[in-house]
gemmi code that builds the backbone of each chain (N, CA, C; Angstrom):
import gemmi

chains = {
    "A": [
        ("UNK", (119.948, 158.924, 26.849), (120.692, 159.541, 27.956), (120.884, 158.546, 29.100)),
        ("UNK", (119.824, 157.480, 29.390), (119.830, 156.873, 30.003), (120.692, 155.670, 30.168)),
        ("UNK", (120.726, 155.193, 29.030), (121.811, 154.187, 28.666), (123.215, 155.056, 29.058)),
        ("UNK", (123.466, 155.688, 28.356), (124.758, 157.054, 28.544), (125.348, 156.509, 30.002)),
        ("UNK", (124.597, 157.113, 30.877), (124.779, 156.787, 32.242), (125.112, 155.542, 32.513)),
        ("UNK", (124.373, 154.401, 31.608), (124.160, 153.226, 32.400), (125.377, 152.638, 31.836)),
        ("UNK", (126.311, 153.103, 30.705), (127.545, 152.577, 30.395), (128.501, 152.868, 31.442)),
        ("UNK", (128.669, 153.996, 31.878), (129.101, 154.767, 33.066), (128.670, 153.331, 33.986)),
        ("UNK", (127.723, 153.332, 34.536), (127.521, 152.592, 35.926), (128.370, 150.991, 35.524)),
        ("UNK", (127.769, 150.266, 34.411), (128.452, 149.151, 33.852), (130.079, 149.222, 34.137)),
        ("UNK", (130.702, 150.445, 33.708), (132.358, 150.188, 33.776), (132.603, 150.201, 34.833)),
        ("UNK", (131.978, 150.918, 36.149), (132.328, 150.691, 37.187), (132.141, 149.727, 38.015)),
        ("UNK", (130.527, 149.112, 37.654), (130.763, 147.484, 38.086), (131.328, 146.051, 37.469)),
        ("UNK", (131.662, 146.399, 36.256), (131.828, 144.867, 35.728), (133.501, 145.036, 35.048)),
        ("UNK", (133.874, 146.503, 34.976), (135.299, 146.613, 33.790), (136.435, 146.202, 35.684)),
        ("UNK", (137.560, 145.585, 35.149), (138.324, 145.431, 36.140), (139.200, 146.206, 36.312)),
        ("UNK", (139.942, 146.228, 37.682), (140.570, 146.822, 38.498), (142.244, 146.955, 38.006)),
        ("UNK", (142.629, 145.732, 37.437), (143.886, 145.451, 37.558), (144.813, 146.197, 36.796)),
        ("UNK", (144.551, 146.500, 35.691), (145.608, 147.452, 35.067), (145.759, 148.086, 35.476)),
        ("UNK", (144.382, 148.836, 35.848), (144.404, 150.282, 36.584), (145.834, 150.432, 37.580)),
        ("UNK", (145.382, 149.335, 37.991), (146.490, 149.341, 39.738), (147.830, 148.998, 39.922)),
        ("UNK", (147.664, 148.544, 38.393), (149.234, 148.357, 38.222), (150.096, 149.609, 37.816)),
        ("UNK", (148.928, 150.158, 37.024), (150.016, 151.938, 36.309), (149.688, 152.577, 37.317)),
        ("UNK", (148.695, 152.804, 38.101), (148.837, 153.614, 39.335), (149.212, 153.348, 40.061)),
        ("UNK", (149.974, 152.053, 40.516), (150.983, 151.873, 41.294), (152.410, 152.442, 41.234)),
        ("UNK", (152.686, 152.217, 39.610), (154.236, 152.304, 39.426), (153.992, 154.098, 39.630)),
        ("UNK", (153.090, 154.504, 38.799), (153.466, 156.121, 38.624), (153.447, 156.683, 40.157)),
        ("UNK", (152.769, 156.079, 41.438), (152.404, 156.330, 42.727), (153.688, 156.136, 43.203)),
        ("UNK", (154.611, 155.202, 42.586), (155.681, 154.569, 43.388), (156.567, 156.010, 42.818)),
        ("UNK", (156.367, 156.073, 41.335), (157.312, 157.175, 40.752), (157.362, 158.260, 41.370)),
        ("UNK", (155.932, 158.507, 41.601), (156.152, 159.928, 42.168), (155.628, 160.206, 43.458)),
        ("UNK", (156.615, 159.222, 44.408), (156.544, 159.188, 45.538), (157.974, 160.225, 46.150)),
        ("UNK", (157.701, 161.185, 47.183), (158.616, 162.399, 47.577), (160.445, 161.352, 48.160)),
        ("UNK", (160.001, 160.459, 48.293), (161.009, 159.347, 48.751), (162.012, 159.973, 47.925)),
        ("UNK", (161.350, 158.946, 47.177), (163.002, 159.033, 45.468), (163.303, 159.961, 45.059)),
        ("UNK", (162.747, 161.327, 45.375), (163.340, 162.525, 44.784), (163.532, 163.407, 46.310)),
        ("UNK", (163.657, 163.180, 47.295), (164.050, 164.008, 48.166), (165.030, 162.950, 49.412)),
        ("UNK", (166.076, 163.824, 49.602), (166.851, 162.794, 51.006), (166.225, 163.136, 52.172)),
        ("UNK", (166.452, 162.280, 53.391), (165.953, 162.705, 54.469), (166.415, 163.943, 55.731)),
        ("UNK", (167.751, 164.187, 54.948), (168.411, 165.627, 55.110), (167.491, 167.118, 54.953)),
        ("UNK", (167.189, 166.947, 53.694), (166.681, 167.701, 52.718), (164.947, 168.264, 53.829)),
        ("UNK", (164.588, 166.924, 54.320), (163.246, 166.736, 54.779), (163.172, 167.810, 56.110)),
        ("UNK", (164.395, 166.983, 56.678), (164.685, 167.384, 58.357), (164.925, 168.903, 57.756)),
        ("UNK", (165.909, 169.537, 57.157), (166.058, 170.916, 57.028), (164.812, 171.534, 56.806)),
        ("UNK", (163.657, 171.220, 56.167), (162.280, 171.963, 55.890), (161.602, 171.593, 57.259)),
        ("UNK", (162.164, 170.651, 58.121), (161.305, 170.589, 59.115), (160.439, 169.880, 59.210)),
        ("UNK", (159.900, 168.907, 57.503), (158.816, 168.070, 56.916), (159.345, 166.167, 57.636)),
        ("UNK", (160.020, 166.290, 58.520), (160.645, 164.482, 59.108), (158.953, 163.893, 59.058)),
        ("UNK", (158.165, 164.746, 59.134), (156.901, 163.689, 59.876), (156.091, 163.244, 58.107)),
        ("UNK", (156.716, 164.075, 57.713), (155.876, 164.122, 56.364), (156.573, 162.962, 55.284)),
        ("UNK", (158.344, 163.161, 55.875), (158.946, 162.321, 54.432), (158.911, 160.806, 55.250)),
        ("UNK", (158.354, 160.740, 56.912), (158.240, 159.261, 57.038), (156.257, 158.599, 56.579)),
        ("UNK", (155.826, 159.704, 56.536), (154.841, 159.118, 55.967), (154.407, 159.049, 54.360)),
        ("UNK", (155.156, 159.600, 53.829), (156.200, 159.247, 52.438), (156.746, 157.773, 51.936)),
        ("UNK", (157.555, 157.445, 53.754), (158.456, 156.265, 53.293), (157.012, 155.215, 53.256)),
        ("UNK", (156.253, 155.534, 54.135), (155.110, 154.690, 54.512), (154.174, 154.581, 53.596)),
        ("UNK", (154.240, 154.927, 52.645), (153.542, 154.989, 51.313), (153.955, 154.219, 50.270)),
        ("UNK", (155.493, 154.796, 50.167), (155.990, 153.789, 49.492), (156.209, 152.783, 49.513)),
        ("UNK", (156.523, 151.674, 51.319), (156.135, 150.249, 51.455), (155.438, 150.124, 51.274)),
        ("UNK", (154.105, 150.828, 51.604), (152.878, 149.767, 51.123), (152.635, 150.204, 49.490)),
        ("UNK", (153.304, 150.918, 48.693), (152.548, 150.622, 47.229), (153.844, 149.705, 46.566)),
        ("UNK", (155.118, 149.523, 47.191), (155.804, 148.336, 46.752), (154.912, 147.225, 47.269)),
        ("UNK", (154.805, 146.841, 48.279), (154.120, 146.335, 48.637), (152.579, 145.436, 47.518)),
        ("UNK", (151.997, 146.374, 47.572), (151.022, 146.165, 46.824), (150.951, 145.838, 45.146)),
        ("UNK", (152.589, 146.425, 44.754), (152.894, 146.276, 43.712), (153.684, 144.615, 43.343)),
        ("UNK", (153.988, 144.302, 44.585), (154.696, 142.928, 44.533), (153.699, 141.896, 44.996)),
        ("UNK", (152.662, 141.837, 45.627), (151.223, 141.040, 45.801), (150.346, 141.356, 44.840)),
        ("UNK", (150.317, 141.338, 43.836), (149.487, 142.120, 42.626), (149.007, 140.821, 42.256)),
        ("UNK", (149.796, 139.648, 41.670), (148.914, 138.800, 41.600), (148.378, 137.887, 42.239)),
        ("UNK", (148.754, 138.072, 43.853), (147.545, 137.366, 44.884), (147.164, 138.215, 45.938)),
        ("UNK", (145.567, 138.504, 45.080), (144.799, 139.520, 45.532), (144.237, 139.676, 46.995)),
        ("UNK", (144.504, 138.674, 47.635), (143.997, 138.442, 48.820), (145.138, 139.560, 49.719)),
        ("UNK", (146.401, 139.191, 49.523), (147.927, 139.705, 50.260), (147.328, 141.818, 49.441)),
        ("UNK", (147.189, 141.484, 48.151), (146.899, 143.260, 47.492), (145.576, 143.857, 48.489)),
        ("UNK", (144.800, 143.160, 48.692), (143.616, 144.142, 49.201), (143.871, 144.262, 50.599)),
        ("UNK", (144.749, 143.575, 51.433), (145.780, 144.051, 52.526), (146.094, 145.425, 52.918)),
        ("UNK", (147.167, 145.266, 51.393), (148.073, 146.616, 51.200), (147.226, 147.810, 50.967)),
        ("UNK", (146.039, 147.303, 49.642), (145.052, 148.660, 49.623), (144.278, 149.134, 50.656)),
        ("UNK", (143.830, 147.937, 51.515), (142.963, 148.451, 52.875), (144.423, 149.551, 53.399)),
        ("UNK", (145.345, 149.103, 53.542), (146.251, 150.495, 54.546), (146.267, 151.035, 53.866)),
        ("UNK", (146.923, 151.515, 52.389), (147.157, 152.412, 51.783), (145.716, 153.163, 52.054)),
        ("UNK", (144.778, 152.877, 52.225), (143.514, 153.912, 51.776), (143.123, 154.219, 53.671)),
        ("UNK", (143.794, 153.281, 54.546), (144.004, 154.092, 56.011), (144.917, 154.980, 56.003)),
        ("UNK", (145.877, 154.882, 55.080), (146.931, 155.960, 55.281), (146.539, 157.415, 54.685)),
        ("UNK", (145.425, 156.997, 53.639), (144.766, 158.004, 52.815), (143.867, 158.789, 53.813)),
        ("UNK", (143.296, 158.030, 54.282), (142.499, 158.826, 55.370), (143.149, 159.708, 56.206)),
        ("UNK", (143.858, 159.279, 56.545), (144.732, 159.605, 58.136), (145.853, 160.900, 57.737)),
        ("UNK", (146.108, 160.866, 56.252), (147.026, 162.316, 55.882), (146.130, 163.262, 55.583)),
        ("UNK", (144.554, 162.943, 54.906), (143.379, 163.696, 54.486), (143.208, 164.388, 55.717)),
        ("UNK", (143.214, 163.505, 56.560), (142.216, 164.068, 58.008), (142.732, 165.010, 58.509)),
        ("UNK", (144.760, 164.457, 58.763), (145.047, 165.444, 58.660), (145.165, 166.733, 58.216)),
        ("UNK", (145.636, 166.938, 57.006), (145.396, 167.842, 56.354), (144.092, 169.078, 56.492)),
        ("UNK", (143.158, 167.992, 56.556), (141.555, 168.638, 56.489), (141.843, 169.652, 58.180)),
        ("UNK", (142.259, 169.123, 59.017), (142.086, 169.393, 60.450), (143.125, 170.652, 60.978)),
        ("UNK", (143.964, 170.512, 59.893), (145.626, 171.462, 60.053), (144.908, 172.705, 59.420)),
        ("UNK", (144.271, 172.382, 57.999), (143.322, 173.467, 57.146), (142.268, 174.580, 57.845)),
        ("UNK", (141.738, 173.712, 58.719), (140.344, 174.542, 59.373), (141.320, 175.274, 60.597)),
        ("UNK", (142.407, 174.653, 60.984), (143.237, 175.440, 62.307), (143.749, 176.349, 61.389)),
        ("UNK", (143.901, 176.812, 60.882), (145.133, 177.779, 60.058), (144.170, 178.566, 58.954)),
        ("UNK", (144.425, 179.477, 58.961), (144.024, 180.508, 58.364), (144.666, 181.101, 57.492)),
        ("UNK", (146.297, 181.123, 57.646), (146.787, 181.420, 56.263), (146.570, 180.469, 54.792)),
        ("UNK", (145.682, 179.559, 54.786), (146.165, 178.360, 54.171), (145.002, 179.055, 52.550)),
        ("UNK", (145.464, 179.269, 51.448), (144.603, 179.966, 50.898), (143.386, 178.733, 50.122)),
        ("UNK", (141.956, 179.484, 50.377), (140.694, 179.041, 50.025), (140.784, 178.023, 48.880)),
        ("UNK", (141.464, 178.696, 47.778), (141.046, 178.143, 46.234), (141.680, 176.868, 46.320)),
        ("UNK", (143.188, 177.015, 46.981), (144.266, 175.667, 46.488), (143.373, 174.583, 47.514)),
        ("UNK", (143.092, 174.891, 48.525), (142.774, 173.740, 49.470), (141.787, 172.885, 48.349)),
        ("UNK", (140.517, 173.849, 48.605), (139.609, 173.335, 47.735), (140.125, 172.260, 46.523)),
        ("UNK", (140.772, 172.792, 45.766), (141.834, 171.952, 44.466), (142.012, 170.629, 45.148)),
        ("UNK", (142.733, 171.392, 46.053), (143.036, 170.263, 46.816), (142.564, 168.722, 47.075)),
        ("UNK", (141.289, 169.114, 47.482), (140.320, 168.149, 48.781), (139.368, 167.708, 47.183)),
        ("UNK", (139.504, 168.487, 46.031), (138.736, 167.691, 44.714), (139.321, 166.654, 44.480)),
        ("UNK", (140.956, 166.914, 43.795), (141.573, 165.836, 44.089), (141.714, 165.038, 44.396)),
        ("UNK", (142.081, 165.244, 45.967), (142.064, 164.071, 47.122), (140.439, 163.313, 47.456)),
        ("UNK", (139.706, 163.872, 46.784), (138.739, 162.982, 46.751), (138.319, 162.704, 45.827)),
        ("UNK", (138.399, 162.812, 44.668), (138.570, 161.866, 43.372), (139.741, 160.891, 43.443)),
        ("UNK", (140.885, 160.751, 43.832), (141.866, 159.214, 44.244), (141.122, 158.507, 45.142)),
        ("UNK", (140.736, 159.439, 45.787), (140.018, 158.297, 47.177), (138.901, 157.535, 46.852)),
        ("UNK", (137.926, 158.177, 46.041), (137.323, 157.289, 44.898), (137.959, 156.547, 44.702)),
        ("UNK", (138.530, 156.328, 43.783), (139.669, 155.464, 42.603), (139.832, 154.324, 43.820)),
        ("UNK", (140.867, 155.118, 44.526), (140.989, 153.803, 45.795), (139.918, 152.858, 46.441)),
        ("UNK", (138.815, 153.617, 47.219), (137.680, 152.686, 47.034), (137.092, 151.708, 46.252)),
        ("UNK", (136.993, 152.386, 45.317), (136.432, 151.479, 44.504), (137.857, 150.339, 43.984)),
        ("UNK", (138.503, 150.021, 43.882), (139.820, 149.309, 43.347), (139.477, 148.061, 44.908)),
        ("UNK", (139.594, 148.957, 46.510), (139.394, 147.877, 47.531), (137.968, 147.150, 47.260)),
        ("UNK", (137.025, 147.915, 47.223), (135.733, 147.117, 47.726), (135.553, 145.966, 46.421)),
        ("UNK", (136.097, 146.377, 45.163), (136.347, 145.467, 44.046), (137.004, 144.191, 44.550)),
        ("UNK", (138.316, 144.378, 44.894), (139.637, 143.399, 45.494), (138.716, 142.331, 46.611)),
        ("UNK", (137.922, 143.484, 47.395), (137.196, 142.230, 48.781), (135.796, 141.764, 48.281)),
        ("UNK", (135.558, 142.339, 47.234), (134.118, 141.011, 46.781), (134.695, 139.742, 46.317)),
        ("UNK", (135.920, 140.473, 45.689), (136.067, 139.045, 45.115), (136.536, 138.071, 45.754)),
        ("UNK", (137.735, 138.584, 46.335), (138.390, 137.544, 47.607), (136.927, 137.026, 48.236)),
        ("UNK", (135.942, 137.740, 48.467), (134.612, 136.675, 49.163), (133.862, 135.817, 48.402)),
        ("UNK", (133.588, 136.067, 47.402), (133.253, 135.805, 46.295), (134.120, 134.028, 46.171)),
        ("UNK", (135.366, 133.863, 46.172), (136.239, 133.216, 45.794), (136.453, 132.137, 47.396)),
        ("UNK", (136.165, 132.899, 48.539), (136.031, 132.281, 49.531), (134.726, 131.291, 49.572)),
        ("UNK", (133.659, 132.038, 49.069), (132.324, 131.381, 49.199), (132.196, 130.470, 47.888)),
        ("UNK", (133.202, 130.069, 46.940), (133.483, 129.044, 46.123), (134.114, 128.124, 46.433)),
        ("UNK", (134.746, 128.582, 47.414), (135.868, 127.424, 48.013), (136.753, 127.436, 47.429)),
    ],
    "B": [
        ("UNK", (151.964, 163.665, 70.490), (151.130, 164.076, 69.015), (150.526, 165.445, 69.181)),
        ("UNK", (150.351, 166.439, 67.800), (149.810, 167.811, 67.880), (148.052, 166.771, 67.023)),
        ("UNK", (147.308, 168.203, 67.775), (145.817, 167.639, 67.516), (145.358, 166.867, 66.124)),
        ("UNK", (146.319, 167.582, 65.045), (145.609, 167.065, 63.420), (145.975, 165.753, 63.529)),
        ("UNK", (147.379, 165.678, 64.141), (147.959, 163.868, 63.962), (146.925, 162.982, 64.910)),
        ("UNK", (146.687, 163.171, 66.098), (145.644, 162.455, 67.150), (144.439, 162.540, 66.173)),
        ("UNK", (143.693, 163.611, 65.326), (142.409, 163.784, 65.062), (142.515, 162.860, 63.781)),
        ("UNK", (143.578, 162.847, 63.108), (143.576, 162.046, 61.683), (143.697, 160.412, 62.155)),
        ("UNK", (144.632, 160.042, 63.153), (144.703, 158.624, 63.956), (143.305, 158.391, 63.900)),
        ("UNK", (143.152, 159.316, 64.952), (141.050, 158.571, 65.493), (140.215, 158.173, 63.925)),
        ("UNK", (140.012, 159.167, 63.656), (139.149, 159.005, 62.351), (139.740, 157.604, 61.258)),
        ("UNK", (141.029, 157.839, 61.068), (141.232, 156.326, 60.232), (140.977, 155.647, 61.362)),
        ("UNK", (141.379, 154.773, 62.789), (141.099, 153.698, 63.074), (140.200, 153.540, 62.818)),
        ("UNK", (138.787, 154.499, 63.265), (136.843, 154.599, 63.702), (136.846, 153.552, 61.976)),
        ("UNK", (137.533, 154.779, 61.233), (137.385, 154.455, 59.444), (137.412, 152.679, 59.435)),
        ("UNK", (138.751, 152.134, 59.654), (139.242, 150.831, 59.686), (138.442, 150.152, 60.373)),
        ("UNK", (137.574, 150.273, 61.657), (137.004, 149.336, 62.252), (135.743, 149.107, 61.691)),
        ("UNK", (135.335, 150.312, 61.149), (133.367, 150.182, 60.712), (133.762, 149.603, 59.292)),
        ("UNK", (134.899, 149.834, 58.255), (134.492, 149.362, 57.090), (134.612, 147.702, 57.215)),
        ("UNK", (135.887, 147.388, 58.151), (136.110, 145.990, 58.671), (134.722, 145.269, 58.805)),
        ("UNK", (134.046, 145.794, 59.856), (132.776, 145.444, 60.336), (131.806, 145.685, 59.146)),
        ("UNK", (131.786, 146.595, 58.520), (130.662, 146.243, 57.239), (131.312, 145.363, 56.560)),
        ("UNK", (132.544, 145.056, 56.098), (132.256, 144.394, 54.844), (132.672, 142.500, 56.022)),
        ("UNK", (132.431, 142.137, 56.907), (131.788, 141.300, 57.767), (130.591, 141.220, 57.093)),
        ("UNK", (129.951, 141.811, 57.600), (128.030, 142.029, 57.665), (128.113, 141.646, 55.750)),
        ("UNK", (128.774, 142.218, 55.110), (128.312, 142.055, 53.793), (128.474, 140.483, 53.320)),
        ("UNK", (129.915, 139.922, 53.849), (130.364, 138.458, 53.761), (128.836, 137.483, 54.145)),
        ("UNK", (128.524, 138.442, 55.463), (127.466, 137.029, 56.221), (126.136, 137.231, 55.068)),
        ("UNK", (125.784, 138.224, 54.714), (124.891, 138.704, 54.081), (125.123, 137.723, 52.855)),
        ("UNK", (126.088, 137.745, 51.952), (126.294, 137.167, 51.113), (126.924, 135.726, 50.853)),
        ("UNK", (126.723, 135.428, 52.428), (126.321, 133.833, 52.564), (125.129, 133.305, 52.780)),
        ("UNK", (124.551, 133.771, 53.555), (122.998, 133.866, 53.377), (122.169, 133.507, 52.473)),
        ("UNK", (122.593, 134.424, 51.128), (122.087, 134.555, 49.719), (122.082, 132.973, 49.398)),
        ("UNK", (123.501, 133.044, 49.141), (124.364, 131.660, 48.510), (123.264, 130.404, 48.944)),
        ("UNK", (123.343, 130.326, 50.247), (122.517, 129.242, 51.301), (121.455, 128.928, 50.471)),
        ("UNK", (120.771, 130.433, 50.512), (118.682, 130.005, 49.911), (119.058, 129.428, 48.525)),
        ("UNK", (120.066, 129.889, 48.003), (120.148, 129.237, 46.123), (120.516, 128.469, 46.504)),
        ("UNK", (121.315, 127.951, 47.083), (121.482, 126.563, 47.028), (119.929, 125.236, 47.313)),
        ("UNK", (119.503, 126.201, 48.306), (118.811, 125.253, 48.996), (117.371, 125.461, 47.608)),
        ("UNK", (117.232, 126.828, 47.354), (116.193, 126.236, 45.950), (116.832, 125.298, 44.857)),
        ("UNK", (118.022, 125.700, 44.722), (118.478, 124.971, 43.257), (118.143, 123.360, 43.778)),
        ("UNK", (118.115, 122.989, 44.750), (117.942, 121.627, 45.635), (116.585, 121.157, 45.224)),
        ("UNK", (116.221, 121.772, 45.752), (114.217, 121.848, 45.437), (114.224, 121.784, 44.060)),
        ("UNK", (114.627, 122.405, 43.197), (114.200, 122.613, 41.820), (114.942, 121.004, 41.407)),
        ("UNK", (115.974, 120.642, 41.735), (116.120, 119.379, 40.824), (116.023, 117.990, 41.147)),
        ("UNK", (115.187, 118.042, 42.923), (114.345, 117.230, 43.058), (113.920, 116.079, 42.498)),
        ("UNK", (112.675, 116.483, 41.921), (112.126, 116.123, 40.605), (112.812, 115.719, 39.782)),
        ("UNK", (114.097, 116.236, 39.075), (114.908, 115.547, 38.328), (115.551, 114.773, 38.526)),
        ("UNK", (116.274, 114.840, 39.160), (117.063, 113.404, 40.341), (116.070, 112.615, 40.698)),
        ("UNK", (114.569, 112.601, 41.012), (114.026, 111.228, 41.333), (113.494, 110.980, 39.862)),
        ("UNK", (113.723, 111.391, 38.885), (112.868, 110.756, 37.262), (114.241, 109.790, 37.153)),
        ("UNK", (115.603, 110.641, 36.855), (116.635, 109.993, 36.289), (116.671, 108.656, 37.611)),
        ("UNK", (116.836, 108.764, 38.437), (116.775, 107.460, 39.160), (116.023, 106.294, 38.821)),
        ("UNK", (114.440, 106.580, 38.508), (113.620, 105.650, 38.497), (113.610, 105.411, 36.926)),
        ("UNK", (114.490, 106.179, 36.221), (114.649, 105.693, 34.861), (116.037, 104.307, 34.511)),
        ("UNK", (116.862, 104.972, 35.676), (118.027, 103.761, 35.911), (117.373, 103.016, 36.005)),
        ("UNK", (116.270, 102.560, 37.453), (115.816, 101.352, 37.573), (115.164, 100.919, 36.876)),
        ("UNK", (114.470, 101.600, 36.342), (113.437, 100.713, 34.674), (114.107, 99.922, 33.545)),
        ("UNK", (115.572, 100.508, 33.501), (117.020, 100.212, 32.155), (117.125, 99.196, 32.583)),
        ("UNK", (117.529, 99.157, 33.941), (118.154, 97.846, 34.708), (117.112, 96.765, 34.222)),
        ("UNK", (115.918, 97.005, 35.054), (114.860, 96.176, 34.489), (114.716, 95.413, 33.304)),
        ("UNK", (114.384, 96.100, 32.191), (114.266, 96.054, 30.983), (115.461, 94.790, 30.806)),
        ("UNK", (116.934, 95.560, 30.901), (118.035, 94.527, 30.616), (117.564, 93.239, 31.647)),
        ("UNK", (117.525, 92.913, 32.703), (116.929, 91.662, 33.054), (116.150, 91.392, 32.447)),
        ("UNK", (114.848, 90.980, 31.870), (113.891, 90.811, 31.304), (114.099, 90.637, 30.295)),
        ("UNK", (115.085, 91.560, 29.157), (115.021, 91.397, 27.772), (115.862, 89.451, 27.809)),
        ("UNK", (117.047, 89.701, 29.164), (118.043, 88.270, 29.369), (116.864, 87.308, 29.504)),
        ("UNK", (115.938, 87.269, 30.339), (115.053, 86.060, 30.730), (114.231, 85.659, 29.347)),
        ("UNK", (113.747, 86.440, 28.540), (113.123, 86.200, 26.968), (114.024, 85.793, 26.216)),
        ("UNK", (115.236, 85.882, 26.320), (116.016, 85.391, 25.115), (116.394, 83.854, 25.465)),
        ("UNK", (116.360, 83.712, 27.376), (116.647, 82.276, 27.899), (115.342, 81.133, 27.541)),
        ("UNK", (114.412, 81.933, 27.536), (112.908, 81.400, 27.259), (112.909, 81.137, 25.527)),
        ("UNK", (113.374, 81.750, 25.060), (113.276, 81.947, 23.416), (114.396, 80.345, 23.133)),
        ("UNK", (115.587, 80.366, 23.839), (116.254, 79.361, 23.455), (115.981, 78.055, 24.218)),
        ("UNK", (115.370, 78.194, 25.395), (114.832, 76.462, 25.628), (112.927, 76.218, 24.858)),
        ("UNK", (112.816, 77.347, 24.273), (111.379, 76.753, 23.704), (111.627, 76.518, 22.130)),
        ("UNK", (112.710, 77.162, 21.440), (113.633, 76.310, 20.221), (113.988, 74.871, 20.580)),
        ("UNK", (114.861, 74.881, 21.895), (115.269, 73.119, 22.146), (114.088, 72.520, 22.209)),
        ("UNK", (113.055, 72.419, 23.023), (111.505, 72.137, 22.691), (110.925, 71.868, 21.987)),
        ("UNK", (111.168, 72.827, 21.271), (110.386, 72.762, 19.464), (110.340, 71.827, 18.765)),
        ("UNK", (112.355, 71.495, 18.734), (113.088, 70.900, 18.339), (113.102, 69.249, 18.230)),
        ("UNK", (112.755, 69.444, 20.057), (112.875, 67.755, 20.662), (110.908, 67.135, 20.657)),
        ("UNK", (110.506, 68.093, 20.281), (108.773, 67.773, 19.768), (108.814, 66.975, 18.339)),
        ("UNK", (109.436, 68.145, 17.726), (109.666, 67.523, 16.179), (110.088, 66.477, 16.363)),
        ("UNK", (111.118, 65.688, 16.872), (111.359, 64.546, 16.758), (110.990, 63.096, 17.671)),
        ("UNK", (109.971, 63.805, 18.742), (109.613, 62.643, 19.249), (107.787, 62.373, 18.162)),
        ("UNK", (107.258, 63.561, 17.290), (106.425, 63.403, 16.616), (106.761, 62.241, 15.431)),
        ("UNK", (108.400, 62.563, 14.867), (108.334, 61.851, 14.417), (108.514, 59.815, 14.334)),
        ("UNK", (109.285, 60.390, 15.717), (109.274, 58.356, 16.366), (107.972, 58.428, 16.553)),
        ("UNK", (107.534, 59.403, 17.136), (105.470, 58.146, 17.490), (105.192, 57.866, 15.675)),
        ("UNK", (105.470, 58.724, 14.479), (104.903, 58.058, 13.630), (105.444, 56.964, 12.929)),
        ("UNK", (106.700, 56.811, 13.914), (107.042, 55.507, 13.263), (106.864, 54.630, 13.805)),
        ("UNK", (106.931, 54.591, 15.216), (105.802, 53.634, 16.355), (104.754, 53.248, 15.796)),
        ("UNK", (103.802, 54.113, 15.246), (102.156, 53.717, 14.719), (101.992, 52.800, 12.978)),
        ("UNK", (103.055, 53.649, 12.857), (103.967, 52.671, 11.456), (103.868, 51.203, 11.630)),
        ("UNK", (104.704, 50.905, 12.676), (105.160, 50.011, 13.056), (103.930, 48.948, 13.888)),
        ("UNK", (103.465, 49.690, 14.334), (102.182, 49.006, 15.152), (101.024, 48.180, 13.837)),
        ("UNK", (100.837, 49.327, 13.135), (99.923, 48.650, 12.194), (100.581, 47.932, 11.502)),
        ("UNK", (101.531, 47.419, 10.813), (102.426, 46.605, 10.040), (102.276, 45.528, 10.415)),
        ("UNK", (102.593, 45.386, 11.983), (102.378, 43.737, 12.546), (101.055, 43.511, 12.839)),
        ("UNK", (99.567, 44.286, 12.804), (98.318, 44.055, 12.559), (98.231, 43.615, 11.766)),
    ],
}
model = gemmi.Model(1)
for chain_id, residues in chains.items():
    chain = gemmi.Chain(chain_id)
    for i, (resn, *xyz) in enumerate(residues, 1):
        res = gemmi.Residue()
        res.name, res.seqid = resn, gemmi.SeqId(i, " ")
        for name, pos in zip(("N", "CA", "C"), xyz):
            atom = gemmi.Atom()
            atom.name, atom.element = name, gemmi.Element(name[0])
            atom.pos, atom.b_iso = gemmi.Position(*pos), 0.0
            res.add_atom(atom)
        chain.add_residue(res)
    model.add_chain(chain)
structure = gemmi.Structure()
structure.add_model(model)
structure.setup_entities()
């Protein structure tokens, strides 16, 4: 059982980052609200604040998708992308506890979710900045 | 700004500045490390770096020395050489001496 686990702990320290971040980039880029909604569309729901932090998602995972192979410029893009992660969470989290219509179960869904990517994301940055130090302290 | 946008701002910057600042602390931390290995791996081959040195100078040695025996080897052949033949004029000197006795 122990080992079990300890394969578990192994992939997360020694298996790499990079594929990962490449298909979760493109599918992040895919199914970003950008490319499937105009900013017409946005303003009529009233969502302007939502489809510019949309657009702001999508520079930085082009972004991150076009510095992919110099990791120093990628763990840049992932440090914001995972401030931007914070900062829509927080929101969210803060809009949630004000509002009361917002129903129990989905939030919850929700905030599992959003904190299983945010995992994913973490771990992908703090990977990206050992090494960049790692690579600094080699010279 | 309505409160969630100000409350989500604060929390990512606070977010951005402390992880900034830890992974600092982790860099210095993990120069630190680097430093002491270096400075044992130093210590540890010490000892090896002063054998291989004083083994250069012994090679060196040796090759001088083996040159000075082989210079010695060929003027104590010419020697040898120029013995043998002044042995043999003295015996023809003494030859010669007793003849006219």
């Amino acid at each position: 059982m122990r080992s079990f686990f300890k394969a578990y702990r192994n992939i997360l320290v020694y298996h790499d980052y990079g594929p990962l971040l490449l298909f979760w980039n493109i599918a992040d880029l895919a199914n970003n609200r950008v490319l499937w909604m105009s900013y017409g569309e946005a303003l009529d729901g009233g969502n302007e604040w939502a489809y510019f932090q949309y657009a702001l998602y999508f520079v930085v995972a082009l972004g991150m998708l076009f510095s992919l192979p110099n990791i120093r410029s990628c763990s840049r893009f992932v440090g914001v992308y995972l401030l931007l992660y914070i900062f829509s969470t927080t929101k969210f989290v803060v809009s949630v506890l004000g509002d009361s219509e917002f129903a129990a179960g989905e939030v919850g869904r929700s905030l599992v979710v959003t904190g299983v990517y945010f995992s994913l994301w973490v771990w992908i940055y703090v990977k990206m900045r050992v090494e960049v130090m790692h690579k600094d302290l080699r010279g | 700004m309505d409160k969630p946008t100000t409350t989500a701002a604060i929390v990512a910057a606070v977010t951005g500045v402390f992880s900034a600042g830890a992974f600092k602390f982790y860099e210095f931390m993990l120069k630190q490390k680097r430093e002491v290995q270096q400075e044992e791996k130093a210590e540890q081959t010490l000892y090896r770096d002063d054998l291989i040195k004083r083994v250069e100078n012994l090679e060196t040695e040796r090759d001088e020395h083996l040159q000075q025996i082989m210079d010695l080897m060929t003027e104590m052949a010419a020697l040898k050489v120029e013995v043998g033949y002044m042995k043999r004029d003295n015996e023809v000197l003494r030859l010669k001496i007793d003849s006219m006795r």
